[in-house]
C-alpha positions, 0 to 999 in steps of 0.5 A, a space after each residue: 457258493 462254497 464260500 456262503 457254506 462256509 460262512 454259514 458254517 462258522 455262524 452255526 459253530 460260534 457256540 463253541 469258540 474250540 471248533 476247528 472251523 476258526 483259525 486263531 484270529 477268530 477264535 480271539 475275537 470270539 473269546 473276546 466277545 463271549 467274556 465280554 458279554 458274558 463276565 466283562 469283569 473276567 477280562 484280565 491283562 493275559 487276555 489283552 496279551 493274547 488278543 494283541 497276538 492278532 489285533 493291534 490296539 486300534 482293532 481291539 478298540 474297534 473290535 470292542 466297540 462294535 460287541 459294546 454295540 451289539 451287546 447293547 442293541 441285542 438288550 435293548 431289543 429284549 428290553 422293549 419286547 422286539 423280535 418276539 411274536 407278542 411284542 411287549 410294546 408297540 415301539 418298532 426299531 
């Protein structure tokens, strides 16, 4: 049970990658994420050298494609409508 506070924590905190609750792993994935959604085009070589002082680069590979993904699916939803109580459409994912 503590261990679901605590994720349910680190959920609730991602808005500011700077909480303490995240060790340095996790507030690398969560910089990555956040520039990459946000401005992938800021991303520059001293991120990549700061992001392989916790990933390698199979895991940033995987790392990326999975925000790619997200990133794309969450677009996607609010694309079509989905999720919202007045759908814009009547496709269902």
């Amino acid at each position: 049970m503590a261990q679901d506070l605590d994720i349910e924590d680190k959920i609730e905190a991602t808005w500011d990658i700077t909480d303490p609750i995240f060790d340095d792993r996790e507030r690398a994935a969560l910089e990555m994420a956040s520039l990459f959604t946000e401005d992938y085009r800021s991303i520059t070589d001293e991120h990549f050298a700061r992001w392989r002082e916790h990933f390698t680069d199979e895991q940033l590979v995987e790392l990326g494609t999975f925000v790619a993904l997200a990133d794309g699916f969450g677009k996607l939803v609010e694309m079509l409508g989905l999720g919202d109580n007045d759908q814009a459409c009547d496709v269902e994912i």
